[in-house]
TORMAR-948656 format. One record per atom (N, C-alpha, C): x, y, z; residue number from 1. Coordinates in nm, 3 decimals. Last residue first. Layout:
! TORMAR-948656
DRENTI        u        v        w    i
DRENTI        X        Y        Z  NUM
...
//
This chain:
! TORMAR-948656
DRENTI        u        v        w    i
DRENTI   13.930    1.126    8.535  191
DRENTI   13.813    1.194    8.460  191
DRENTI   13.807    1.150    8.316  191
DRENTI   14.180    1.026    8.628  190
DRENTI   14.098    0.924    8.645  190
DRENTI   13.929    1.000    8.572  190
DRENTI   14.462    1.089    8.679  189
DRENTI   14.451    1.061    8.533  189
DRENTI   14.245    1.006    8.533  189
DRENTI   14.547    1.240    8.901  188
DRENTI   14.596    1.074    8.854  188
DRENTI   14.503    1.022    8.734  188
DRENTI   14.415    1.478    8.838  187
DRENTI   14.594    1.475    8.863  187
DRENTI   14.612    1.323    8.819  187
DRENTI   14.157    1.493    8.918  186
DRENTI   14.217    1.545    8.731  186
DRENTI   14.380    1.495    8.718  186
DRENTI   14.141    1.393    9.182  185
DRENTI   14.107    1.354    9.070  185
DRENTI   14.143    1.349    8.923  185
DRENTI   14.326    1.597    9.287  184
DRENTI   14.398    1.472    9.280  184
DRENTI   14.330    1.399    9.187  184
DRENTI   14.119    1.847    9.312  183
DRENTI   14.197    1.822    9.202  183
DRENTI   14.303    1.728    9.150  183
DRENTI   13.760    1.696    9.289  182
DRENTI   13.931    1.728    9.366  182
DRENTI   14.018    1.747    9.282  182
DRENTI   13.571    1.860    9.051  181
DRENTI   13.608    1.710    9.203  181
DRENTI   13.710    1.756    9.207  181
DRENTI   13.414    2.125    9.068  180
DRENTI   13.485    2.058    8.973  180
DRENTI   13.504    1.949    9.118  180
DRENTI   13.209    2.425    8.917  179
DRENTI   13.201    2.289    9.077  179
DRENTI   13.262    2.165    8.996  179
DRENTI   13.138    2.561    8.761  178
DRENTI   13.218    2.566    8.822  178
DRENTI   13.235    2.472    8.988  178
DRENTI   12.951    2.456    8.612  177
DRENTI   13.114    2.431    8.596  177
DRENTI   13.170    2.454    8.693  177
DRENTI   12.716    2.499    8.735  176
DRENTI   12.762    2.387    8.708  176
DRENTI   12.880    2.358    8.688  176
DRENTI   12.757    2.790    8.667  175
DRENTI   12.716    2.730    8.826  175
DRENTI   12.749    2.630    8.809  175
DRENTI   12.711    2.819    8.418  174
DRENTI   12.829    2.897    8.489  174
DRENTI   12.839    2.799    8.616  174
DRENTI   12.425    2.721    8.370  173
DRENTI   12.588    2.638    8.318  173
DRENTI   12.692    2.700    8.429  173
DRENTI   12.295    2.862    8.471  172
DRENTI   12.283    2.770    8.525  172
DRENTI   12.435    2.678    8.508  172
DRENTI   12.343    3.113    8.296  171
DRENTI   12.380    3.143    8.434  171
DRENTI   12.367    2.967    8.508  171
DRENTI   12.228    2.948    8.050  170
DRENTI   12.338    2.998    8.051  170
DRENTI   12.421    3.032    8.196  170
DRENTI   11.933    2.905    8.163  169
DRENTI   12.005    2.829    8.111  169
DRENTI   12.205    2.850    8.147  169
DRENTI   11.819    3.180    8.325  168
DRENTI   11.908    3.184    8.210  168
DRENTI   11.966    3.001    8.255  168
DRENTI   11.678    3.134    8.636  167
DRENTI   11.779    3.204    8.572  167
DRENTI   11.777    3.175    8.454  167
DRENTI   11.280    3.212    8.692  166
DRENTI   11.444    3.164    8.721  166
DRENTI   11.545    3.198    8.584  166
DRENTI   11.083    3.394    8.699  165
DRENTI   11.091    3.293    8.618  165
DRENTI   11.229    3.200    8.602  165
DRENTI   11.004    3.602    8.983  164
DRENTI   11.105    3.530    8.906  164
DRENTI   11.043    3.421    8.835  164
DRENTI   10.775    3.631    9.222  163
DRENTI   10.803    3.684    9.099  163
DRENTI   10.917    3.664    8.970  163
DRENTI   10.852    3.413    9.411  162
DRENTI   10.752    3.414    9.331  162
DRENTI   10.733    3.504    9.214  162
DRENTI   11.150    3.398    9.492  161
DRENTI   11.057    3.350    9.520  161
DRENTI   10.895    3.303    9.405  161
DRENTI   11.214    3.664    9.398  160
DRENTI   11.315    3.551    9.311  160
DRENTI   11.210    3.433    9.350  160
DRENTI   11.016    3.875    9.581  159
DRENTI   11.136    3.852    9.432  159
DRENTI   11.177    3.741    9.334  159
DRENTI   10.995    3.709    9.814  158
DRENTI   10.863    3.747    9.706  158
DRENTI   10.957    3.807    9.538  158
DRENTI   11.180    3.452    9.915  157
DRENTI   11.136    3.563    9.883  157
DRENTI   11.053    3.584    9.781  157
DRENTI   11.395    3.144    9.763  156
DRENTI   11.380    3.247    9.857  156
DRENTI   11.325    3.430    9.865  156
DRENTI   11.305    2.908    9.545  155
DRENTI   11.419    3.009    9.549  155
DRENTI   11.334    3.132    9.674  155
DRENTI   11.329    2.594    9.657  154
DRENTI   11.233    2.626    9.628  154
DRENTI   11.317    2.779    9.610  154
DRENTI   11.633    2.379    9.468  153
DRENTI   11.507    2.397    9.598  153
DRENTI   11.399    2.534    9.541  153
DRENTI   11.711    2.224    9.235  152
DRENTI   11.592    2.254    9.290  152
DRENTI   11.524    2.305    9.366  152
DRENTI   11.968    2.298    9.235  151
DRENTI   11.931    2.176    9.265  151
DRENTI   11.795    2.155    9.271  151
DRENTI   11.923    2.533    9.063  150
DRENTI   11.987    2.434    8.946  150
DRENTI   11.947    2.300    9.040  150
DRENTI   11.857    2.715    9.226  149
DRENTI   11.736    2.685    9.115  149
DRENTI   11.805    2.568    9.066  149
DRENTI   12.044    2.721    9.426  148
DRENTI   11.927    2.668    9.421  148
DRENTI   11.803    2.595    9.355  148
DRENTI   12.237    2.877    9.293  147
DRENTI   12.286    2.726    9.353  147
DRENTI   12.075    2.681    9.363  147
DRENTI   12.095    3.103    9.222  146
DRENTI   12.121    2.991    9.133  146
DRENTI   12.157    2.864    9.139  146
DRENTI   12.107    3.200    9.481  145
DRENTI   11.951    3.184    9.409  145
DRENTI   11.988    3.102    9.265  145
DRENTI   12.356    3.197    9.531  144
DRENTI   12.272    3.139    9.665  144
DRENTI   12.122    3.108    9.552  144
DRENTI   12.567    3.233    9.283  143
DRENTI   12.521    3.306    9.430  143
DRENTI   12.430    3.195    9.411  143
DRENTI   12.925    3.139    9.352  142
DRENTI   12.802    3.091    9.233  142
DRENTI   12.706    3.154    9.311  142
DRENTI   13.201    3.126    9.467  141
DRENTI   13.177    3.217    9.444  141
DRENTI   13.018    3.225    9.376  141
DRENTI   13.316    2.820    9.470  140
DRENTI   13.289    2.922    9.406  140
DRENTI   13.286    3.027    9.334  140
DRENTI   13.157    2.789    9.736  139
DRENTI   13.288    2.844    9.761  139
DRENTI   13.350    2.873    9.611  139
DRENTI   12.903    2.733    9.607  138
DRENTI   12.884    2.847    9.710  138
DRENTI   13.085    2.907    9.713  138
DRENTI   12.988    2.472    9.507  137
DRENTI   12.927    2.618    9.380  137
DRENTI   12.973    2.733    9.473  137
DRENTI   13.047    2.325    9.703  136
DRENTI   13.153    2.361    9.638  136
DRENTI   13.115    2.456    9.523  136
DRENTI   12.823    2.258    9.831  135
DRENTI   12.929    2.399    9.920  135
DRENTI   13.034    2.410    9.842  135
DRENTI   12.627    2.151    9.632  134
DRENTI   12.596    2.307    9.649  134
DRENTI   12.717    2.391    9.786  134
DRENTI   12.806    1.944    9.667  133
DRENTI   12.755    1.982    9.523  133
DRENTI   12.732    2.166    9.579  133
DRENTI   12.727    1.799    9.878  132
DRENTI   12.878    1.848    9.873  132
DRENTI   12.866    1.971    9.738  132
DRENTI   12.457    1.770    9.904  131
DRENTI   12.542    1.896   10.003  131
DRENTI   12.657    1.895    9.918  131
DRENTI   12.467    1.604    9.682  130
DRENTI   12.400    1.719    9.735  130
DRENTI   12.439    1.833    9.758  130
DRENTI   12.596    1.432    9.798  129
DRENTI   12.641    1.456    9.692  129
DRENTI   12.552    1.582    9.675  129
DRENTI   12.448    1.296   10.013  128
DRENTI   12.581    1.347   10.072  128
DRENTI   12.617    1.464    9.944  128
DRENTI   12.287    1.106    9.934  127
DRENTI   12.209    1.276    9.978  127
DRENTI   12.366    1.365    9.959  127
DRENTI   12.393    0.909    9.951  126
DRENTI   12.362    0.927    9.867  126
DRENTI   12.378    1.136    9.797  126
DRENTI   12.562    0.964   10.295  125
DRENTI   12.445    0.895   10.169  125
DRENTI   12.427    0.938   10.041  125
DRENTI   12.647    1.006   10.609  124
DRENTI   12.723    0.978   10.482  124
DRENTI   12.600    0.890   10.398  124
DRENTI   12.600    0.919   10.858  123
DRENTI   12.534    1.073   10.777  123
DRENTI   12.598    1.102   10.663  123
DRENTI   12.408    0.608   10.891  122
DRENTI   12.521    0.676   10.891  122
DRENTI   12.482    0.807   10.752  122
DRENTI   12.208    0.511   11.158  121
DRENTI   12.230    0.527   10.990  121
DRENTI   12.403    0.623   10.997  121
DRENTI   12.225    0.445   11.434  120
DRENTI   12.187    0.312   11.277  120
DRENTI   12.246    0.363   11.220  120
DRENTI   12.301    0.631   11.700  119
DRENTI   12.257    0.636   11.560  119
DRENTI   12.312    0.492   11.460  119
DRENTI   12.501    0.585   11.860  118
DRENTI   12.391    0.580   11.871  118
DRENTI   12.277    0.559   11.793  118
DRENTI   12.748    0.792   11.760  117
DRENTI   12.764    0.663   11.854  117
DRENTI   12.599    0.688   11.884  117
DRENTI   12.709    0.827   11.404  116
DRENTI   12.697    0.868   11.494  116
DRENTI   12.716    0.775   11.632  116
DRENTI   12.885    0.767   11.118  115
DRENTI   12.803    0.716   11.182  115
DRENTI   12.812    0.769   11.340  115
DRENTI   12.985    0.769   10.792  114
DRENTI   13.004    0.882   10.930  114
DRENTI   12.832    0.851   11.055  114
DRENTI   13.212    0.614   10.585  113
DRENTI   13.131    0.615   10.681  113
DRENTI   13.118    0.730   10.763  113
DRENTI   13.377    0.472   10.372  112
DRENTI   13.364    0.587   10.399  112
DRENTI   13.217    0.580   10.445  112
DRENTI   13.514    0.222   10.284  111
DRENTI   13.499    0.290   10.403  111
DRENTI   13.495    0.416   10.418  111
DRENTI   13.429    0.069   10.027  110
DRENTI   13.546    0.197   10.029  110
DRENTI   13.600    0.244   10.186  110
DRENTI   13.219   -0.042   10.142  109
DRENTI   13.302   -0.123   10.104  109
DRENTI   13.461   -0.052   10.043  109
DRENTI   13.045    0.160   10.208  108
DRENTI   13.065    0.115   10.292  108
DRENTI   13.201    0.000   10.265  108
DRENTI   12.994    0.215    9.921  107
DRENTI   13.096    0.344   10.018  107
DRENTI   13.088    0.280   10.155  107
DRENTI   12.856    0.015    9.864  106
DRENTI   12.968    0.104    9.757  106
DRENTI   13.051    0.139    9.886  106
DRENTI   12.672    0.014   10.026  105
DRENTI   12.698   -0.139   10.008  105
DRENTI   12.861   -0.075    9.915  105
DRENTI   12.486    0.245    9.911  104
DRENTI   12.543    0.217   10.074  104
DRENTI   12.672    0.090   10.097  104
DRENTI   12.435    0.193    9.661  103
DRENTI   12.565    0.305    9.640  103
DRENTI   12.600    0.232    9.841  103
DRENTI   12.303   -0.027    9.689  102
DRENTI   12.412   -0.023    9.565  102
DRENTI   12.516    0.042    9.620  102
DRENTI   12.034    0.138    9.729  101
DRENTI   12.097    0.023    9.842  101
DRENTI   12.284   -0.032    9.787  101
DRENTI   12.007    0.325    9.524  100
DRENTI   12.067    0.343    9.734  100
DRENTI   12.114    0.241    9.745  100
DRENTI   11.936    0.115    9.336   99
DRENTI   12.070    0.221    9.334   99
DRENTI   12.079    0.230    9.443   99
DRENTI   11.708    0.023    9.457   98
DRENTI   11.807   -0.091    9.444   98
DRENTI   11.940    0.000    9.432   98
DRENTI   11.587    0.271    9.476   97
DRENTI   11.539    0.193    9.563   97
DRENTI   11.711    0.117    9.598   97
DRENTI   11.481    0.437    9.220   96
DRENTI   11.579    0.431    9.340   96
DRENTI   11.613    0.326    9.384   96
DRENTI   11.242    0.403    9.192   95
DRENTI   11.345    0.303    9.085   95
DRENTI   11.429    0.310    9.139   95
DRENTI   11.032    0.402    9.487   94
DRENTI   11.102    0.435    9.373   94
DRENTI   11.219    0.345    9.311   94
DRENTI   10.814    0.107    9.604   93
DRENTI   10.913    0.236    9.622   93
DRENTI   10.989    0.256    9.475   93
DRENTI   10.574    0.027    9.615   92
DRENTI   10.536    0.151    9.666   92
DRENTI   10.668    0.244    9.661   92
DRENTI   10.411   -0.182    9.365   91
DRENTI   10.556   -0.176    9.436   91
DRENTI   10.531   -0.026    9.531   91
DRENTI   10.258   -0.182    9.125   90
DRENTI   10.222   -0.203    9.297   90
DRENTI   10.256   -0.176    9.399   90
DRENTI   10.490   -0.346    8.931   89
DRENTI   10.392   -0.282    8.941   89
DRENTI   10.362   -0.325    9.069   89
DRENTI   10.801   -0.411    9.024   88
DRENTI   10.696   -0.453    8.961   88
DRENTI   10.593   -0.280    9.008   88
DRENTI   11.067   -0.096    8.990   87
DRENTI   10.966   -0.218    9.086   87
DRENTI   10.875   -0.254    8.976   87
DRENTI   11.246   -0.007    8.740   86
DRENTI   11.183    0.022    8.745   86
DRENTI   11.100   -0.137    8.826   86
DRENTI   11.614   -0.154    8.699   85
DRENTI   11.479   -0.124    8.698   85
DRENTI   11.381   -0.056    8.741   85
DRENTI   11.922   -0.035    8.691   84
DRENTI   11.834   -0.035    8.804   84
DRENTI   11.697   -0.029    8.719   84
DRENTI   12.033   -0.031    8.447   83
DRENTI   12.078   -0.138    8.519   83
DRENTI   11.977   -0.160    8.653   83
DRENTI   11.942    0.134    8.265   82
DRENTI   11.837    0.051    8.317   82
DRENTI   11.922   -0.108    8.365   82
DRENTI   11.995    0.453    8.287   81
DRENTI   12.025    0.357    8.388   81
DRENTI   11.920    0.276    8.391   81
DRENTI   11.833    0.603    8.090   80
DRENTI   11.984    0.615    8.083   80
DRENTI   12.051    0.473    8.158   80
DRENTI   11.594    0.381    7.908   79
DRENTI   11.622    0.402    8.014   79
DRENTI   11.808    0.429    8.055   79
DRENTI   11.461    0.494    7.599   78
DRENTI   11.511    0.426    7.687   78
DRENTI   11.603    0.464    7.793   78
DRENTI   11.366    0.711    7.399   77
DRENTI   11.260    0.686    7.533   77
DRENTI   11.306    0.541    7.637   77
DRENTI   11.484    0.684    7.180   76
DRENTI   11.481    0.773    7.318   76
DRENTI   11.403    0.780    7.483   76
DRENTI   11.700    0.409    7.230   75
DRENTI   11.601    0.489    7.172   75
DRENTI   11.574    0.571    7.235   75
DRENTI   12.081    0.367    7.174   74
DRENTI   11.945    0.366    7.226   74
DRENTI   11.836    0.447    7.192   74
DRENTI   12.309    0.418    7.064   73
DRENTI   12.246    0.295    7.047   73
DRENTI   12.142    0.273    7.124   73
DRENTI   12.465    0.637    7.382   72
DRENTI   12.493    0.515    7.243   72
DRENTI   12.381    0.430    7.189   72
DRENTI   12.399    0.718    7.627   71
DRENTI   12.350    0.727    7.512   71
DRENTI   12.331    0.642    7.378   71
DRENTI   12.619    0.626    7.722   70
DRENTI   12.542    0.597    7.795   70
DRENTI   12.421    0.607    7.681   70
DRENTI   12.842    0.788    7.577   69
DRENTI   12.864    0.642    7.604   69
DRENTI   12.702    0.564    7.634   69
DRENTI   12.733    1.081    7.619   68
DRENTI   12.738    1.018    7.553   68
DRENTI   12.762    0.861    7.517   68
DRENTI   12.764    1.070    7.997   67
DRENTI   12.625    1.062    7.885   67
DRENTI   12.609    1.043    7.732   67
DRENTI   13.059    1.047    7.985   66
DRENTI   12.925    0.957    8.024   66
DRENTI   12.825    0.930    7.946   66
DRENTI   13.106    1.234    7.822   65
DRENTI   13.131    1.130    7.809   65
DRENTI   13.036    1.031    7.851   65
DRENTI   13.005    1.453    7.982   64
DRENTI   12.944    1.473    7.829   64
DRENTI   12.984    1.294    7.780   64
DRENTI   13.118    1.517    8.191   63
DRENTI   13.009    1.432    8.220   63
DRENTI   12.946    1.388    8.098   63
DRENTI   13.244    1.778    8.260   62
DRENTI   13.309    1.612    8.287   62
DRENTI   13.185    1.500    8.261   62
DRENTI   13.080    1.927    8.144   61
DRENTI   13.203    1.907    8.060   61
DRENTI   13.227    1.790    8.106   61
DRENTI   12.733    1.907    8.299   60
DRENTI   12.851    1.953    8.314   60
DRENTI   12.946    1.886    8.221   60
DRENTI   12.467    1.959    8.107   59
DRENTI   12.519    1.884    8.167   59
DRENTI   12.719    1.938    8.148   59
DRENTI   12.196    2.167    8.372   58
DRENTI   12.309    2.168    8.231   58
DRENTI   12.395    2.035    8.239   58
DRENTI   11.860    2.088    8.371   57
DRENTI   11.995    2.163    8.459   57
DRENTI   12.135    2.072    8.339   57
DRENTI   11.563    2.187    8.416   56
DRENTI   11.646    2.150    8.310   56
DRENTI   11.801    2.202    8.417   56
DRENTI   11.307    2.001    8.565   55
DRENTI   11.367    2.099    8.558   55
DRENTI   11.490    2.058    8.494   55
DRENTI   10.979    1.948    8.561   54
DRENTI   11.029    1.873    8.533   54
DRENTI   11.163    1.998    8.509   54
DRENTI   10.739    2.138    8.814   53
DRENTI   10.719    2.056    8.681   53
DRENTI   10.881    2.016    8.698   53
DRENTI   10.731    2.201    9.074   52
DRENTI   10.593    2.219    8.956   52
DRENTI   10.603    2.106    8.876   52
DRENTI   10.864    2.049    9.388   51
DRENTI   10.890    2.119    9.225   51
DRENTI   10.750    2.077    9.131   51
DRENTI   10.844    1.914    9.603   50
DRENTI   10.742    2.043    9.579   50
DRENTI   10.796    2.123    9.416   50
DRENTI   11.005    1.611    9.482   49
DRENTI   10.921    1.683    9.602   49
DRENTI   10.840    1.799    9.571   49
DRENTI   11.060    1.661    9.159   48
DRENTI   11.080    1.586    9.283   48
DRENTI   11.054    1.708    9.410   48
DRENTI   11.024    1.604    8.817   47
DRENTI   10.975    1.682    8.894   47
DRENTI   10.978    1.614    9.057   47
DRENTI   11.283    1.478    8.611   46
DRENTI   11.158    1.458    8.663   46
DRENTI   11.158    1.570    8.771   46
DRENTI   11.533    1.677    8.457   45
DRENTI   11.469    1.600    8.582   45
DRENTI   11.346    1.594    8.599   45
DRENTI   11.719    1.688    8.188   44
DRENTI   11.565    1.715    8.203   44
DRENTI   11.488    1.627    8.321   44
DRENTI   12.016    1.789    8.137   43
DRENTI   11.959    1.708    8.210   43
DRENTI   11.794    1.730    8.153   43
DRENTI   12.194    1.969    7.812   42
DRENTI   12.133    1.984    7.958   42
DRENTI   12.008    1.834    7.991   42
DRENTI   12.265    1.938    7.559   41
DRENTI   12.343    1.991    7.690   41
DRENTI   12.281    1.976    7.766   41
DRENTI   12.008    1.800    7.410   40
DRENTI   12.078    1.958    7.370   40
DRENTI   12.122    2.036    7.491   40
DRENTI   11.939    1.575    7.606   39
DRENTI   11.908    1.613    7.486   39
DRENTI   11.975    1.785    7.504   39
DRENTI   11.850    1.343    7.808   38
DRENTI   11.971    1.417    7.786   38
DRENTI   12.021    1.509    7.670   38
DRENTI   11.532    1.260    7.787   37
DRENTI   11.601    1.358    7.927   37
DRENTI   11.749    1.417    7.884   37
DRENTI   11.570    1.086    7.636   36
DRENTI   11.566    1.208    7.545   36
DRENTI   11.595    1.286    7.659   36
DRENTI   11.760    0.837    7.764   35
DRENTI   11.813    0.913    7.653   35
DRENTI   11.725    1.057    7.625   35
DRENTI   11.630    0.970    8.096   34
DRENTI   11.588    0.821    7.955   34
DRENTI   11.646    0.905    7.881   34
DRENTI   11.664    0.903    8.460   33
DRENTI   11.640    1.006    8.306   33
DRENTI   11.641    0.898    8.211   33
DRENTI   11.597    0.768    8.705   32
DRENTI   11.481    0.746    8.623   32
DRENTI   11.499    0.867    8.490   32
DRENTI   11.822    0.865    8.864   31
DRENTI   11.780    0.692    8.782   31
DRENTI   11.683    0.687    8.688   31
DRENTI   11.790    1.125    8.884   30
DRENTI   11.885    1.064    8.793   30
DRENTI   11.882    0.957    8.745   30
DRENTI   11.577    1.117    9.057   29
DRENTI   11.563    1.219    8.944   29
DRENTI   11.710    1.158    8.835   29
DRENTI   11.733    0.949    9.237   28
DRENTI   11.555    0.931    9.198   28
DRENTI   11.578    0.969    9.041   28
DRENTI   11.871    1.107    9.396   27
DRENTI   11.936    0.994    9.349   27
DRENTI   11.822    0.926    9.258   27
DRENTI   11.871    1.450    9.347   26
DRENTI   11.834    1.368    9.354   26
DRENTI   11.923    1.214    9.333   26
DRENTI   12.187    1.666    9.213   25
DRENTI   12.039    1.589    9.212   25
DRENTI   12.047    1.471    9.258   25
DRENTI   12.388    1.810    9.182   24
DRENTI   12.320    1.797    9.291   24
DRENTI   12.228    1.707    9.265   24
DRENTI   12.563    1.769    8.949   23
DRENTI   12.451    1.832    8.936   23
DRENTI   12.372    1.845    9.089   23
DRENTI   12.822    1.631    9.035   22
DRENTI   12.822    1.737    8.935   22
DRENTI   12.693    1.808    8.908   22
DRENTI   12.701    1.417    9.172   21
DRENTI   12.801    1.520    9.243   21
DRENTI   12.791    1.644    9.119   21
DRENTI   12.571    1.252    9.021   20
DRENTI   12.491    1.329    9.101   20
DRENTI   12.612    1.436    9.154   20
DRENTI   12.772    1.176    8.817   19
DRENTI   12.663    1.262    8.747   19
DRENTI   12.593    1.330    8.888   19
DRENTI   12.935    1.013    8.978   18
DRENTI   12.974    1.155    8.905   18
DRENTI   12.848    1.239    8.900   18
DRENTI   12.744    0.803    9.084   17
DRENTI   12.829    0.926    9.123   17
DRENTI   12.877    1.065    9.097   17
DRENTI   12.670    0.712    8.806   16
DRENTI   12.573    0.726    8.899   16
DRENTI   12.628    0.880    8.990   16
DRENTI   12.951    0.618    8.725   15
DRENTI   12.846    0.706    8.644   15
DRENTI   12.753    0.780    8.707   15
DRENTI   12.979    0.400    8.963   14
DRENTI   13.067    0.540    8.908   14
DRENTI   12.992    0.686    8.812   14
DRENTI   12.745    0.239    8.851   13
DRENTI   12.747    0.338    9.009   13
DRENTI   12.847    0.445    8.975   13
DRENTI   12.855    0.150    8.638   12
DRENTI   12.707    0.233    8.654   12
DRENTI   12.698    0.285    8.778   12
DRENTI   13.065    0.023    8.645   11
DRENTI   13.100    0.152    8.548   11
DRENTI   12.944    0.220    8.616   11
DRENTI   13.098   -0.079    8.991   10
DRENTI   13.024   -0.129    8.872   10
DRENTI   13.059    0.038    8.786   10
DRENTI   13.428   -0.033    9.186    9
DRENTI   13.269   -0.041    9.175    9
DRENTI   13.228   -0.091    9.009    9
DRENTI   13.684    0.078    9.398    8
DRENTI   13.616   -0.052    9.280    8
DRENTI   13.482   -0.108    9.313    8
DRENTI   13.701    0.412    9.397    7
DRENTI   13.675    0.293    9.439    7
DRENTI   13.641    0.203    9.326    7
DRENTI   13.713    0.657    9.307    6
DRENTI   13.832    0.559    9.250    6
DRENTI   13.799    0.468    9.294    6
DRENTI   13.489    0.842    9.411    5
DRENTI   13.542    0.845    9.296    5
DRENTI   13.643    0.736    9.234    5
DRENTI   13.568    0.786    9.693    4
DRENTI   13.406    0.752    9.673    4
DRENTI   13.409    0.764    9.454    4
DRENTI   13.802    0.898    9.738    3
DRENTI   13.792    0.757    9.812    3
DRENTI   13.625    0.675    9.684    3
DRENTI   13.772    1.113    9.695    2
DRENTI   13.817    1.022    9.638    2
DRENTI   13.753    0.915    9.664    2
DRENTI   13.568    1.202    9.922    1
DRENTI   13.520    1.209    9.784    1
DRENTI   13.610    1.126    9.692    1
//
């Protein structure tokens, strides 16, 4: 995760980084937010894979910079990251697309790799920020149905499952903070 935090990269992949490690999300759902997506603390993600609609997840303390900087002097309906365009029309793949290929070309040039003997791809991606995101809420202490709702997944059981309207804003924040980067990060000066 250092390694993937201090590397020499573009300010917009760094940005890119942070912001997905600190929220779990998507690499999709983050390229494509637009200044009003960042509006009164919290994210506003497009709707990805089996999610209904468009979900609000808080924006974490280390990240207010960013998104303010990022913010600056734009309208609302412009693009947080329009270092990565949006394909011509027709195109079949997401705005993603050019970010993945960015971040692989990133952390391959950091060396941080985990490639199987056999296996092309390596199990180090994008995605990675994800996982890392929801085992550092879980350790914690953040429970299991909020780590969830905040990355999206679907929440577990006829309770929280389908009878729930999910958590409190507020319980979402708790969860978000408390998932911080290394603490060599905060130590050499680099948040």
């Amino acid at each position: 995760m250092l390694k993937l935090l201090q590397g020499d990269t573009t300010q917009h992949m760094h940005d890119l980084i942070r912001i997905g490690a600190l929220t779990g999300a998507r690499i999709d759902a983050i390229v494509c937010l637009t200044v009003r997506d960042c509006e009164n603390g919290h994210f506003r993600f497009k709707p990805q894979k089996s999610e209904p609609g468009p979900r609000l997840c808080p924006i974490h303390s280390d990240l207010q910079g960013i998104v303010k900087r990022r913010c600056a002097d734009k309208e609302p309906d412009d693009d947080l990251f329009p270092e990565w365009p949006y394909p011509q029309k027709g195109s079949m793949r997401e705005k993603s697309f050019k970010a993945s290929n960015h971040f692989t070309e990133y952390r391959r040039s950091v060396g941080v790799d985990d490639v199987i003997p056999g296996n092309r791809r390596s199990r180090v991606n994008f995605h990675s920020f994800r996982r890392w995101f929801a085992t550092k809420a879980e350790q914690a202490d953040q429970p299991e149905s909020i780590i969830a709702a905040v990355v999206g997944h679907k929440r577990q059981g006829m309770t929280l499952g389908v009878y729930s309207s999910g958590p409190k804003l507020e319980q979402a924040r708790r969860c978000i903070e408390a998932v911080r980067f290394p603490e060599m990060y905060y130590l050499q000066g680099v948040a």
